[in-house]
C-alpha positions in Angstrom: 16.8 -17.0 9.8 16.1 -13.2 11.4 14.8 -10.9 9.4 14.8 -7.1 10.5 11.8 -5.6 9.1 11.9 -1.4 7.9 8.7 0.4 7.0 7.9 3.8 7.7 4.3 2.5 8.4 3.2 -1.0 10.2 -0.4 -2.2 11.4 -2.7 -1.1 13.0 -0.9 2.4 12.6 -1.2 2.4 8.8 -2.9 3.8 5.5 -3.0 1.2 2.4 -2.3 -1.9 1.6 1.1 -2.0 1.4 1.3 -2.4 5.2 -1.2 -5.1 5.2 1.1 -6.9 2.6 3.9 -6.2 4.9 2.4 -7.8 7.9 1.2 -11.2 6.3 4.7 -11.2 4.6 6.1 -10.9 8.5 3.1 -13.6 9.6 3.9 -16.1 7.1 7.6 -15.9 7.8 7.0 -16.4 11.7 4.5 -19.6 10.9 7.6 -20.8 8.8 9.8 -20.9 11.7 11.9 -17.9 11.1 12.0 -14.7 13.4 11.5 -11.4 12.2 11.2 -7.6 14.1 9.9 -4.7 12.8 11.2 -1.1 12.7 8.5 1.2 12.5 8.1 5.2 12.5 6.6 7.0 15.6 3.2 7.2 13.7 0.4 6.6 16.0 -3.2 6.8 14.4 -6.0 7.7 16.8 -8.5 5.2 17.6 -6.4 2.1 16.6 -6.8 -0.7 18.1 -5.3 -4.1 18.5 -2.1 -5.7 19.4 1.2 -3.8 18.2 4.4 -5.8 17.3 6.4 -3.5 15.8 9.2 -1.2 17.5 7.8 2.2 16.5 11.1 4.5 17.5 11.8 5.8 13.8 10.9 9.9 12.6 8.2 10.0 10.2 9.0 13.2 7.8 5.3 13.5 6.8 2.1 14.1 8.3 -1.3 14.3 6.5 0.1 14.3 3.2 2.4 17.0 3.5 6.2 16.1 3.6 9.1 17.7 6.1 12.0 18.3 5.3 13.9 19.6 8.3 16.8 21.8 8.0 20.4 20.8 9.2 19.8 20.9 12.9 16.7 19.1 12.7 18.0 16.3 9.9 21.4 15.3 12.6 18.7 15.1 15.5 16.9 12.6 13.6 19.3 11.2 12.1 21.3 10.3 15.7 18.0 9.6 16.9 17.3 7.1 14.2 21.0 5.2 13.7 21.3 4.8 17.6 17.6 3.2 17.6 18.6 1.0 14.3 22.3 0.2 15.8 20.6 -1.6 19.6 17.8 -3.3 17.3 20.9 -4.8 15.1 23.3 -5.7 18.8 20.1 -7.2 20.2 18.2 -8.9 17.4 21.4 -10.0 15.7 19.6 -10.1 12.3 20.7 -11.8 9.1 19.8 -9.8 6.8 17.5 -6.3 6.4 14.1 -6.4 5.1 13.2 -3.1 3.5 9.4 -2.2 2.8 7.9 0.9 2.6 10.6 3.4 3.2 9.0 6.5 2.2 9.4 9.5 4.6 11.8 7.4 7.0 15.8 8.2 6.5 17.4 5.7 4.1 20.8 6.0 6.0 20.1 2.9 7.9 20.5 1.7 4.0 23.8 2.7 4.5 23.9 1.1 7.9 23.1 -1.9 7.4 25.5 -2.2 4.3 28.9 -0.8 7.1 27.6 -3.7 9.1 27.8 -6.4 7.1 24.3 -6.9 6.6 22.6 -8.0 3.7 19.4 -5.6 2.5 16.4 -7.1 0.5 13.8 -4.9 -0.6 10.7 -5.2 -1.2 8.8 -3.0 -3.6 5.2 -1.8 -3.5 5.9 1.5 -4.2 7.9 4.4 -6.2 9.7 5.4 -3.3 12.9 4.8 -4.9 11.8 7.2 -7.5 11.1 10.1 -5.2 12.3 9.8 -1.9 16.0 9.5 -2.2 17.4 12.4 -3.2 15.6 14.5 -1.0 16.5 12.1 2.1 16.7 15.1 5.2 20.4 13.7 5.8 21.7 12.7 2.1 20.5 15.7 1.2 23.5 17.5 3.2 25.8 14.7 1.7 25.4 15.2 -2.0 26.7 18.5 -4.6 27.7 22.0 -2.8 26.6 21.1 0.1 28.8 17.4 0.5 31.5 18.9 2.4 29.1 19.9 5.4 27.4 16.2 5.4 31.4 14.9 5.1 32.1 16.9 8.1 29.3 16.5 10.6 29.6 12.3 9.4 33.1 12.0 10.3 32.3 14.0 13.8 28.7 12.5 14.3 29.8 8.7 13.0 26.8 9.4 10.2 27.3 7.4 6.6 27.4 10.0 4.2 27.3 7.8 1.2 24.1 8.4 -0.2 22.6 4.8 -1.1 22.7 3.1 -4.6 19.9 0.7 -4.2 21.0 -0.9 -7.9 24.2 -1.9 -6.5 23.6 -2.1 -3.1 20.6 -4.3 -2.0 21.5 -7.6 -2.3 17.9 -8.6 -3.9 14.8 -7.0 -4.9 10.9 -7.9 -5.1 8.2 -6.4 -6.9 4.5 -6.4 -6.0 3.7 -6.4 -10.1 5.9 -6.5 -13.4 5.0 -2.8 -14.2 6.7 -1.6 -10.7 9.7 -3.6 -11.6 10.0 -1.9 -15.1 9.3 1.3 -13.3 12.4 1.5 -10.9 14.3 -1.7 -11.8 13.9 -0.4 -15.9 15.1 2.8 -15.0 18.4 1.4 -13.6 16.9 2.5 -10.0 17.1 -1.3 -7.7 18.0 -4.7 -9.2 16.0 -6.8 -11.2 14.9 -8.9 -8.9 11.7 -10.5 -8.8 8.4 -10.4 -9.0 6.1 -11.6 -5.7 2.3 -10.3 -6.1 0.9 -10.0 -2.9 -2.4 -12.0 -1.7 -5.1 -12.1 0.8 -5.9 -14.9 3.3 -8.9 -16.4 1.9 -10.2 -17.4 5.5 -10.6 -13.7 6.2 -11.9 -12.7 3.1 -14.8 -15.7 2.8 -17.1 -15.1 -0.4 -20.3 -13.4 1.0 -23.8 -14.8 -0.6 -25.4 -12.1 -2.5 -28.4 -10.4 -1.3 -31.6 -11.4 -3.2 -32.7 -8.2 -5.4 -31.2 -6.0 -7.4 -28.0 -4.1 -6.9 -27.7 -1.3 -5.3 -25.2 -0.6 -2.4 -21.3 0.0 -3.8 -18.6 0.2 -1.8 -14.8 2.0 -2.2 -12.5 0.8 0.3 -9.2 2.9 0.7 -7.7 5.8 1.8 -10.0 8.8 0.9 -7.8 10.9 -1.5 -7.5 12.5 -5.0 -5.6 10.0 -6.6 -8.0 7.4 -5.6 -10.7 8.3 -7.3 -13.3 8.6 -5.1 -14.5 11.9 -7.1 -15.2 10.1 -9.6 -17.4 7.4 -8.0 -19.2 10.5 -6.8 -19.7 11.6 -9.9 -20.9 8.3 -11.1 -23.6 7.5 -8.8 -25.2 11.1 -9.5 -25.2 9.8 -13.3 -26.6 6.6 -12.3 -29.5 8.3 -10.2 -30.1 10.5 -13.4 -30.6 7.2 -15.2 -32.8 6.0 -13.3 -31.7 3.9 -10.5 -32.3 6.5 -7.8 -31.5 4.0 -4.8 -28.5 3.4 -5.5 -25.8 4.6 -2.3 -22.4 4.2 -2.1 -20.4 3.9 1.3 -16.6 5.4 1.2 -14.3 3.6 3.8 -11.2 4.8 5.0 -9.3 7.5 6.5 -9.1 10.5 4.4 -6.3 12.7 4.2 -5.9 16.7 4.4 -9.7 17.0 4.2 -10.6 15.7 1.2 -13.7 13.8 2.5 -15.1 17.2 2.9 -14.7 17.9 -0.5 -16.4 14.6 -1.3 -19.1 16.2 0.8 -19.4 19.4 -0.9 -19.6 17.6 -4.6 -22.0 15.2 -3.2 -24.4 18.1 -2.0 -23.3 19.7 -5.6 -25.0 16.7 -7.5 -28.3 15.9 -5.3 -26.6 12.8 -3.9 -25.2 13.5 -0.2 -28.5 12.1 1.1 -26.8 8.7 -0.9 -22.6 8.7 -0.1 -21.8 7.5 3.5 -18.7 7.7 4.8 -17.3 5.6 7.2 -13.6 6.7 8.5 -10.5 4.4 9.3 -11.9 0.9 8.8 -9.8 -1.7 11.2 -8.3 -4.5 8.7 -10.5 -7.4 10.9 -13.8 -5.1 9.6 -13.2 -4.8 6.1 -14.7 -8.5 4.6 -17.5 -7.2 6.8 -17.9 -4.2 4.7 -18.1 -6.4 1.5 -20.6 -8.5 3.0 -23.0 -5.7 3.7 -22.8 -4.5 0.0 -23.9 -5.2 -3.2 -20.9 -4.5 -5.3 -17.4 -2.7 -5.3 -16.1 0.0 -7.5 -12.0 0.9 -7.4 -12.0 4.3 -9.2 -7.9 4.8 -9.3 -6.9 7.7 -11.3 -2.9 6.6 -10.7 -0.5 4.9 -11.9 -1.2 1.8 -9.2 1.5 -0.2 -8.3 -0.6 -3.2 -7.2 -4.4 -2.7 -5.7 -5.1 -4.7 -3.1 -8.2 -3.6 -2.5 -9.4 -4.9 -5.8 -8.0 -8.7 -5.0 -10.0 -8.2 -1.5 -13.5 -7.4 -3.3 -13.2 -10.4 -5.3 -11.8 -13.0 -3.0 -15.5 -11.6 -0.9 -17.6 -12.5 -3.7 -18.7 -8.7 -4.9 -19.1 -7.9 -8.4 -15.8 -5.6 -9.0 -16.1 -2.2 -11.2 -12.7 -0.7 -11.5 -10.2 1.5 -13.7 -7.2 -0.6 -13.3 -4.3 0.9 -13.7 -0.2 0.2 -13.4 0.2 -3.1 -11.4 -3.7 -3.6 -11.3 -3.9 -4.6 -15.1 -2.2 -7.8 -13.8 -4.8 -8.7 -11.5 -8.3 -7.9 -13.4 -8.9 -9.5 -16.7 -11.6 -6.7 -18.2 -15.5 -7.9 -18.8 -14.7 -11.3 -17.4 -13.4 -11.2 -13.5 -14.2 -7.2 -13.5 -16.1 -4.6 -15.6 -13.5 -1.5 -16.4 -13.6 1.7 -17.7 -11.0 4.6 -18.0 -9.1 6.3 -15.2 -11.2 9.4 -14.3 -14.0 8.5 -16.8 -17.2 9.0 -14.2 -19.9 8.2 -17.0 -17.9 5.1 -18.3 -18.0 3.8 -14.4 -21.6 4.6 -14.3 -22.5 2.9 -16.9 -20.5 -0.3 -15.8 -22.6 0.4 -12.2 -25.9 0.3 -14.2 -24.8 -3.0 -15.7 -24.6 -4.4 -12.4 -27.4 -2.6 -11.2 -29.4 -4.5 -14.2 -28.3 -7.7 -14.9 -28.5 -10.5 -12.3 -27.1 -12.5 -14.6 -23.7 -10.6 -15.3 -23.6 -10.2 -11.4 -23.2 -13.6 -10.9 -21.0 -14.2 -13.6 -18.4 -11.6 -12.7 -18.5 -12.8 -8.9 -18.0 -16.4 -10.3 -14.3 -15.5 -12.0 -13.5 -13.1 -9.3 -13.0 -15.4 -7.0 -11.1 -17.5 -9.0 -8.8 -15.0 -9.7 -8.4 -14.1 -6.0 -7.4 -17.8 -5.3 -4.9 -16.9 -7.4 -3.5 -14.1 -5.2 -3.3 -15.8 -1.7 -1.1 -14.6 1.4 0.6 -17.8 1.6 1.4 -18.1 -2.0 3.1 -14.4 -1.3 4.8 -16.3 1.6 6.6 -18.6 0.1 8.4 -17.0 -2.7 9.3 -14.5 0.2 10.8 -17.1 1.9 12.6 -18.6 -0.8 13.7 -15.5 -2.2 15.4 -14.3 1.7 16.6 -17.8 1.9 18.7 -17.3 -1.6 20.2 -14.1 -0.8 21.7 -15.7 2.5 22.8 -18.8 0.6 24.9 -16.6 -1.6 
């Protein structure tokens, strides 16, 4: 089987988890004896490192959280650009099918594309980019109401599809990183049913760390530093948790951070008397992360949105770190509350710190929690993920 691979964002030029999902899903269909390529936007992250597979020839309408929408000129530029790179990957690679990921901010007429030729299209879901992102799609948006006769024109002269996609009808299958995602888009009549495939980690990368003797003290956040993630409020928590007593306490934010919010982190931090006590440590490299856990005490996953999966949260447990999160969405699935994780609220700061000072307290709890996390993490494994992937692609082409 060949699988042609579409996300807007692929390792090691990517932001969350959803990439990372999207690359083991590529590894483990490679060690099954299948081929797969990836299309990839233009995206290059500074100071990235590492070996790149993916063909990144595809226009990115974003940059640093703030969307483009370009006007007509600008959307048949891209959109020429984009079908003509799309078109040689499908003459070359001679794929089976399509393999659609992350397609927020990349065109969805290769959608379209890939349906004129023939090909079958899978998606898989980790994210409400059906939701958002179709409507406004910098071509389909010249194909759709008053302005449809322009798009019909300039397709018939530019050999563009103008038939903006109906992923409902026309994706031959779908996959869902959690049940709430799939009765997000699939329950509003958005994609097919589908399935539901949880991704995993690979438990050789993400070994269970012995605890440090002592008390703890040093919390980590991994993930991309902004608003919706909470990190506010883990700011907000450990200046609580100082106030009650356990002054030592630090806690290290880790990854990029977009439009500047890490120096609003900052400012708060200086706000509350604890900037002497927040670290933060930039893009983290995947291969780096388990070390992260290692060298702390505990993780806290402050989400304040509706989370389609949280990686990050099966990552803390499979490393053997007592977990305080405010799962939320998809992450409900994953956490059962005051036996794998200790919860509290979305955006409630002195319910978190209060779950920190039980940690901070209570060997006993500690070990516990770290106990059942990383038997639920066994549960969520990479090659688990892999092989109702594989079944699922091998289905669709056996229809």
């Amino acid at each position: 089987m060949r699988a042609l691979v579409l996300s807007s964002m692929y390792p090691p030029h990517h932001l969350g988890g959803l990439e990372v999902a999207c690359q083991a899903a590529v590894r483990g269909l490679r060690e099954r004896g299948h081929e797969a390529l990836v299309l990839a936007s233009r995206l290059r992250l500074p100071g990235r490192e590492g070996p790149d597979e993916a063909r990144r020839v595809l226009n990115l309408f974003w940059d640093d959280g703030v969307w483009r929408r370009p006007g007509l000129a600008g959307a048949i530029r891209a959109t020429a650009e984009d079908l003509a790179a799309f078109r040689e990957t499908v003459a070359s690679f001679r794929p089976d099918l399509v393999w659609a990921w992350h397609l927020a901010a990349i065109s969805k007429v290769l959608l379209s594309e890939a349906r004129a030729l023939g090909l079958p299209v899978v998606l898989s879901l980790g994210e409400l980019w059906p939701l958002y992102d179709l409507d406004p799609d910098p071509w389909f948006r010249w194909c759709r109401g008053v302005r449809a006769p322009v798009g019909r024109a300039i397709g018939a002269a530019r050999g563009f599809p103008t038939r903006v996609p109906r992923l409902a009808r026309d994706a031959a299958d779908a996959a869902y990183n959690s049940e709430w995602l799939q009765n997000e888009l699939a329950g509003r009549g958005l994609t097919p049913r589908g399935r539901v495939i949880h991704p995993g980690v690979d438990p050789a990368r993400f070994p269970a760390a012995p605890l440090r003797d002592g008390p703890v003290r040093r919390f980590l956040q991994v993930g991309r530093v902004e608003p919706r993630k909470g990190q506010t409020v883990a700011v907000e928590a450990l200046a609580k948790l100082h106030a009650a007593g356990v002054a030592d306490a630090t806690l290290t934010l880790a990854g990029a951070a977009e439009a500047g919010h890490d120096g609003e982190l900052r400012a708060l931090a200086e706000r509350l008397g604890v900037a002497d006590a927040v670290s933060f440590t930039g893009p983290v490299p995947f291969e780096a992360v388990a070390g992260l856990y290692a060298e702390h005490d505990a993780a806290i996953h402050a989400a304040t949105w509706q989370e389609p999966f949280g990686l990050a949260l099966v990552e803390a447990m499979a490393s053997g770190r007592p977990l305080v999160c405010s799962p939320t969405g998809g992450a409900r699935e994953i956490v059962a509350p005051g036996e794998d994780a200790l919860t509290f609220e979305p955006g409630d700061a002195a319910g978190c710190a209060a779950r920190m000072e039980a940690l901070a307290t209570d060997r006993g709890l500690v070990e516990r929690l770290v106990a059942a996390g990383r038997t639920t993490a066994l549960r969520f494994t990479e090659a688990r993920a892999a092989e109702e992937q594989e079944r699922q692609l091998l289905e669709v082409l056996g229809r």
